[in-house]
C-alpha positions as CSV (number, residue, x, y, z in Angstrom):
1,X,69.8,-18.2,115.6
2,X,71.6,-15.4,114.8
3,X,76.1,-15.8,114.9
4,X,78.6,-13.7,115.8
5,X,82.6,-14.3,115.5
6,X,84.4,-13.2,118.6
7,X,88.7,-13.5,118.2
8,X,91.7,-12.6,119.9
9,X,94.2,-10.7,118.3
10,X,97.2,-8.9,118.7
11,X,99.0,-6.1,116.9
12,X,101.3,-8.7,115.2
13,X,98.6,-10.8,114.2
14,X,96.0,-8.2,113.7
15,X,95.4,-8.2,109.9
16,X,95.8,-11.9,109.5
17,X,93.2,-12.2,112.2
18,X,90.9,-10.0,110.2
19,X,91.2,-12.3,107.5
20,X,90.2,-14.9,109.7
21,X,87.3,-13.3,110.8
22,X,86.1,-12.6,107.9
23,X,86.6,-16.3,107.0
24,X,84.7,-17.6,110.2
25,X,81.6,-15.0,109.5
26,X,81.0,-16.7,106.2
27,X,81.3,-13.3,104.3
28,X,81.6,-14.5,100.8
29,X,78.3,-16.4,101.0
30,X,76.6,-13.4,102.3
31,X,77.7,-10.6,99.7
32,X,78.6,-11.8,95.9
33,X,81.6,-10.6,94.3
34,X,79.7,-9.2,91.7
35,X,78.0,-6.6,94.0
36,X,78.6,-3.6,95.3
37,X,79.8,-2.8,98.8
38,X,79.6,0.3,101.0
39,X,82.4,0.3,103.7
40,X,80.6,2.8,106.7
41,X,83.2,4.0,108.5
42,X,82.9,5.5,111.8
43,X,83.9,9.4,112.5
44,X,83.8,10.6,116.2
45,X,86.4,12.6,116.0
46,X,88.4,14.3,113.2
47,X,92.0,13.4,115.4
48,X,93.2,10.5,116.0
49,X,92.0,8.7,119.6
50,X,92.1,5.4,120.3
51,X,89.0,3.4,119.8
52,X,86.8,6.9,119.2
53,X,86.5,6.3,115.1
54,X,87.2,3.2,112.9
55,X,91.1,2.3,113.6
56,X,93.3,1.8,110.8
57,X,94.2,-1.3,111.4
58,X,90.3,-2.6,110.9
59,X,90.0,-1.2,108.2
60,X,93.0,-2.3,106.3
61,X,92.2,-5.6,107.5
62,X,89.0,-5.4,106.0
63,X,89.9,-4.1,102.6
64,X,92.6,-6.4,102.2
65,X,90.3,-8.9,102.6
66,X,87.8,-8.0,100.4
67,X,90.4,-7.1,97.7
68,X,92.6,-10.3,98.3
69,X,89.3,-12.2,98.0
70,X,88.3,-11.1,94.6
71,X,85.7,-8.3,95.3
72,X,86.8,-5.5,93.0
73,X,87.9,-1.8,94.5
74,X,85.4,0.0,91.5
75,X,82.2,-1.6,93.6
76,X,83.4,-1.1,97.0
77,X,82.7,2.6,98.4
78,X,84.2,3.7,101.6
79,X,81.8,6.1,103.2
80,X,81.4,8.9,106.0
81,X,79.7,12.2,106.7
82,X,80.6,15.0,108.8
83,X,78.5,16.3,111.9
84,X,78.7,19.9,113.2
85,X,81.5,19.2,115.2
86,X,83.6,17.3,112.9
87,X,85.1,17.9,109.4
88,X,85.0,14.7,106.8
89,X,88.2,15.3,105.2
90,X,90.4,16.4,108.0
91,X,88.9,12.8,109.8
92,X,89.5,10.7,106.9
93,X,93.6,11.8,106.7
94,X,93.9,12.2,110.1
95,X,92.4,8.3,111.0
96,X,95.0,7.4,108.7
97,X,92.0,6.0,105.9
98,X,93.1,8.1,103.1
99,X,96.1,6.5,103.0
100,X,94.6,3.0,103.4
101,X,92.4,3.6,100.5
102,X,95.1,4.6,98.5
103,X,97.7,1.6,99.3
104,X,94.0,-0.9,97.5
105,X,92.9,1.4,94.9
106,X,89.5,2.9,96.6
107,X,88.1,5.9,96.6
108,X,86.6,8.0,99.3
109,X,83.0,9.1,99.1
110,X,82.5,12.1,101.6
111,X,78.9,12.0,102.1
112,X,78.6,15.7,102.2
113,X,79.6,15.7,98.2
114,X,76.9,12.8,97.6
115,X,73.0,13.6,96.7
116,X,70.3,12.9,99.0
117,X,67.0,12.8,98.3
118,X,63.7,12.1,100.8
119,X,62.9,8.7,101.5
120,X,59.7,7.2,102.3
121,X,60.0,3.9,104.0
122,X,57.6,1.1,103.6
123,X,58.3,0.5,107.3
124,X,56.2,2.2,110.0
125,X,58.7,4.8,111.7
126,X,58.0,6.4,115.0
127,X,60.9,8.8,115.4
128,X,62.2,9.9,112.4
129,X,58.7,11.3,111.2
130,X,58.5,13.6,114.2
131,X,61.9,14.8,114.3
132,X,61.8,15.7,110.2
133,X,58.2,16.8,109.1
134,X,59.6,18.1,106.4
135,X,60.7,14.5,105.6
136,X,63.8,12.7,105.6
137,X,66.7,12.6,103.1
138,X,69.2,9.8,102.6
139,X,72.0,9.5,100.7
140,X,71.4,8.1,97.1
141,X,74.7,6.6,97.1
142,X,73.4,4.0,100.3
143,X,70.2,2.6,98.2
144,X,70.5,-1.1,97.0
145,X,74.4,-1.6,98.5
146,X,75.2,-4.2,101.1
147,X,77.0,-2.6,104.1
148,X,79.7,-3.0,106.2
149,X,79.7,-1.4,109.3
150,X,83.1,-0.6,110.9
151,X,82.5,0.5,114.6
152,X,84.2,0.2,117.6
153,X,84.1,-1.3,121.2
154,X,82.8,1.7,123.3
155,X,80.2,3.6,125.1
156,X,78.4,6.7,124.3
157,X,76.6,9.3,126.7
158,X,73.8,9.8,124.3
159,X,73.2,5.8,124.2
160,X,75.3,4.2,126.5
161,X,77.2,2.0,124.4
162,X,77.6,2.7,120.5
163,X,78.1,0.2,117.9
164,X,76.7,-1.0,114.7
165,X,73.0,0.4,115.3
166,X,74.7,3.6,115.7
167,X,76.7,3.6,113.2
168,X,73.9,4.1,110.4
169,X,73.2,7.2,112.6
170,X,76.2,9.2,110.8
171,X,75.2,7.9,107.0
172,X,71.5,8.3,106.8
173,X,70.8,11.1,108.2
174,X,71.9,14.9,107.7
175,X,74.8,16.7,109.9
176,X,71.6,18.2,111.5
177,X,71.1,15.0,113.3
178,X,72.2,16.4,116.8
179,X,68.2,17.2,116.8
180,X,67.7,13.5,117.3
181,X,69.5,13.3,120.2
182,X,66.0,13.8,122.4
183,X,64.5,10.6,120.8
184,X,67.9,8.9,120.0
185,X,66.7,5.3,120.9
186,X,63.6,5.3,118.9
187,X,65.5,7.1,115.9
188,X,68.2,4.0,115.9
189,X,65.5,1.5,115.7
190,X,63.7,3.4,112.6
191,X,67.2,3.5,110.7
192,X,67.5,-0.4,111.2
193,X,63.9,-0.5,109.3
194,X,65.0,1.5,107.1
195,X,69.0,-0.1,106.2
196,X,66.6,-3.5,106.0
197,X,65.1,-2.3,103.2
198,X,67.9,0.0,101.2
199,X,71.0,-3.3,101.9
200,X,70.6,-6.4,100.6
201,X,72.9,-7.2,103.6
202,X,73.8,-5.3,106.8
203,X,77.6,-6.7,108.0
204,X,79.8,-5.3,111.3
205,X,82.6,-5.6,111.6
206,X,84.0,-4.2,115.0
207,X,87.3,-3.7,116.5
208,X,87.8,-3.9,120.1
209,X,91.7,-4.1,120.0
210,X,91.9,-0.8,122.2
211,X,88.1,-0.1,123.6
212,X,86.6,3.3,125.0
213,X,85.4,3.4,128.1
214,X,83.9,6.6,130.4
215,X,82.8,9.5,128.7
216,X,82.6,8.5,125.1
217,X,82.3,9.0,122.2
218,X,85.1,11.3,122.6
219,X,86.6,11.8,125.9
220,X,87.4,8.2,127.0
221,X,89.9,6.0,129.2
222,X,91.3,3.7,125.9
223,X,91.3,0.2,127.5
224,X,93.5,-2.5,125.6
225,X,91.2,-5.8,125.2
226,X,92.2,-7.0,121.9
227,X,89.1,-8.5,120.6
228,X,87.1,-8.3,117.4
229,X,84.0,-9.5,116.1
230,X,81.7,-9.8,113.4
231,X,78.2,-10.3,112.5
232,X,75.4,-10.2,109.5
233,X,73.1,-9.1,112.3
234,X,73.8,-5.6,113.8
235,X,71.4,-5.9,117.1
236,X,73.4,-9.5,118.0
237,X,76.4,-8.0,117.6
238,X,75.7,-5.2,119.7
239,X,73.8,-6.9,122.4
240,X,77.8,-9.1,122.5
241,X,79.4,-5.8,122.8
242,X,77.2,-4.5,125.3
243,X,77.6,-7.7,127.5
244,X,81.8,-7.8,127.0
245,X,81.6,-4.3,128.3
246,X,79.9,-5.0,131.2
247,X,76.1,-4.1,130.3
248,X,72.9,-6.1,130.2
249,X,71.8,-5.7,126.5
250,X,68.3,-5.8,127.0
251,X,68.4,-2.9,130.0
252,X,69.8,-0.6,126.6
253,X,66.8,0.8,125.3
254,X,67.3,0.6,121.5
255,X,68.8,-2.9,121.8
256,X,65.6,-4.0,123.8
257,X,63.3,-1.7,121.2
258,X,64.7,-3.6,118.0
259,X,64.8,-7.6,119.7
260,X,61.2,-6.9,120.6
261,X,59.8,-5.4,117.0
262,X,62.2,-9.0,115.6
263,X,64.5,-6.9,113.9
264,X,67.5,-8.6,114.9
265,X,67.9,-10.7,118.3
266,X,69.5,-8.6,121.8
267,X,69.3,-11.2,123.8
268,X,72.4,-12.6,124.2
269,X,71.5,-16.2,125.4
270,X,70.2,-16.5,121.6
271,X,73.0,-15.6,120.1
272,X,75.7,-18.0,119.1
273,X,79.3,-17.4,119.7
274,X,81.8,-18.6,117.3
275,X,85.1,-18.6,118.4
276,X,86.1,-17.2,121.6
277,X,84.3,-18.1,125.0
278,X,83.3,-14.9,126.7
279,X,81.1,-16.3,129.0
280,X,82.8,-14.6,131.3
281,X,83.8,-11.7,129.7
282,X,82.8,-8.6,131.7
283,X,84.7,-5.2,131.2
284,X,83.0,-3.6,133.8
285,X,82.8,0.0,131.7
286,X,81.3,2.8,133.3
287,X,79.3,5.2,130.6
288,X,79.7,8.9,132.2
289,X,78.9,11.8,130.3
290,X,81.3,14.8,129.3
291,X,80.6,18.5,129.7
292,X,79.1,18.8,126.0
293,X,76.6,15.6,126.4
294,X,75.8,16.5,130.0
295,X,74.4,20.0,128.9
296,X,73.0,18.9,125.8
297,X,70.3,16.6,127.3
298,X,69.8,18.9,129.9
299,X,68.9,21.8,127.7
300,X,66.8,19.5,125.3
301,X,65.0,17.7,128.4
302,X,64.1,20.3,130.7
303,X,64.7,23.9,129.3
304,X,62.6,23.6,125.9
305,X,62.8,27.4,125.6
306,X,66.6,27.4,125.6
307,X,66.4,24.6,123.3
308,X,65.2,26.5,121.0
309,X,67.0,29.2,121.6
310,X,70.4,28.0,121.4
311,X,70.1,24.7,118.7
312,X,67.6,26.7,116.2
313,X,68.8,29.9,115.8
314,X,72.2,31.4,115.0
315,X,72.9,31.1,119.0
316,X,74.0,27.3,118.2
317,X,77.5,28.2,116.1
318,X,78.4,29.7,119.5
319,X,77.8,26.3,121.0
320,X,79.8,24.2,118.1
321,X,82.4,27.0,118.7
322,X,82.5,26.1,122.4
323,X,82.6,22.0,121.9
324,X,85.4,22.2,119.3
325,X,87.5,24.6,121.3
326,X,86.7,22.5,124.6
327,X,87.3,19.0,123.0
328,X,90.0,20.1,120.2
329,X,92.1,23.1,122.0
330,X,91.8,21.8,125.6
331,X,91.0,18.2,126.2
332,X,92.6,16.8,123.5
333,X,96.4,18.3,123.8
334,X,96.3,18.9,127.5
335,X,94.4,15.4,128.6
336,X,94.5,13.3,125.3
337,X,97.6,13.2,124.8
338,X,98.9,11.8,127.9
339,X,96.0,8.9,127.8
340,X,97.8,8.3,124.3
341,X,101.0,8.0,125.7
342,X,99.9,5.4,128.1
């Protein structure tokens, strides 16, 4: 039966509770200190929101775990890439990780500066293949590292709710992975098959101290919960998620798609809470969809030819152009602020 650590915390607790969590997940029996790590964090945004990329405080928490426990900064590598809409660099310093790093003695590893090469799984994939003909590149940097996956609590327009599945989504494939989007379900479940066979271990940890609810990834009503959890099994912690929020995990496509291939169990009256009782848990979070989401699946479901048109030709800088500006130069100082504030 798969486990996964639900706490309480608070922001006077919160890095001590980390610590505990870490404790209760059984961590050092999972990884040894003699191997190397990859910490994936999660970039949704190149500002700071609350619960849109991996907070601060997680990671911290994290790190000085790992560091306090023994596992040396030269094997742990901290881990993002960019997407179309979002730059690496300005993300890391503006989430506050650079300076995180800095205070354990880790480096960051932009995966835009890393080598990628094509992968062929041994796993049959029924997304990936159709998507990239050409065939798929990972980073060489991911093979034969267990991961931790830093996520957050929150939903997503593309996917309803995001979390550790999705994470792998901005490591293991290119920036050009907007072109998923169409088949976004099936192309979270090949990932999994393909993370089970380039990790020794795949470990979440998530933060749900301030969750996103609405129009995520980006655009969302923050919601202070102060939870966090942890698992070795990405779809049970997911299909926990999905339920605190509000959301049957099995009605959530690539939750149901990966318990029923037995790549990790999303049904959450098989999954064992440790720690808090969240039986009753329910969030009631709403997923909606902003302007940039909305129009996206519109083009790419029913206007093929404008798909094309505007995502595969020069036409689609003028479409980044108008997300940035909308969600950088509008939203974010004339609505994101204030939610900040609150």
């Amino acid at each position: 039966m798969s486990k996964v650590v639900v706490l309480k915390t608070d922001p006077k607790t919160v890095l001590n509770d980390y610590q505990t969590l870490m404790e209760k997940s059984g961590f050092e029996k999972l990884v040894p200190k003699n191997k190397e790590i990859l910490l994936k964090l999660n970039l949704s945004w190149s500002l700071y929101y609350p619960a849109c990329s991996t907070e601060p405080w997680q990671l911290e928490g994290v790190v000085k775990y790992l560091t306090e426990k023994g596992y040396s900064p030269d094997k742990i590598f901290p881990v993002e890439n960019k997407t179309v809409v979002t730059d690496v660099w300005k993300g890391a310093k503006g989430n506050k990780w650079l300076s995180i790093l800095k205070k354990y003695g880790l480096k960051f590893y932009p995966l835009t500066e890393e080598k990628w090469k094509k992968y062929k799984p041994k796993y049959k994939l029924s997304a990936i293949p159709k998507l990239y003909p050409e065939g798929h590149l990972i980073p060489e940097i991911m093979k034969g590292k267990s991961v931790i996956h830093l996520p957050t609590i929150k939903v997503h327009g593309h996917t309803q709710m995001t979390g550790s599945l999705k994470n792998a989504f901005g490591g293991l494939i290119t920036e050009r992975r907007h072109h998923s989007h169409k088949m976004i379900h099936e192309v979270l479940v090949d990932l999994l098959k393909i993370q089970k066979e380039i990790h020794p271990v795949i470990f979440t940890v998530m933060d749900g101290t301030v969750c996103g609810d609405g129009a995520g990834p980006r655009t969302m009503e923050p919601k202070i919960k102060d939870y966090i959890l942890a698992s070795d099994d990405p779809v049970a912690i997911d299909a926990v998620s999905a339920k605190m929020m509000g959301f049957d995990p099995l009605k959530i496509k690539f939750i149901k798609m990966a318990n029923d291939q037995k790549l990790g169990v999303g049904n959450f009256k098989n999954i064992k809470i440790i720690g808090e009782d969240i039986s009753k848990v329910n969030f009631r979070f709403k997923t909606k969809k902003s302007l940039v989401i909305f129009f996206d699946q519109v083009l790419r479901t029913k206007y093929p030819v404008l798909e094309s048109l505007l995502f595969h030709t020069p036409l689609f800088k003028m479409c980044i152009f108008a997300s940035s500006f909308y969600h950088d130069y509008f939203w974010y100082p004339v609505v994101g602020k204030k939610k900040i504030k609150k």
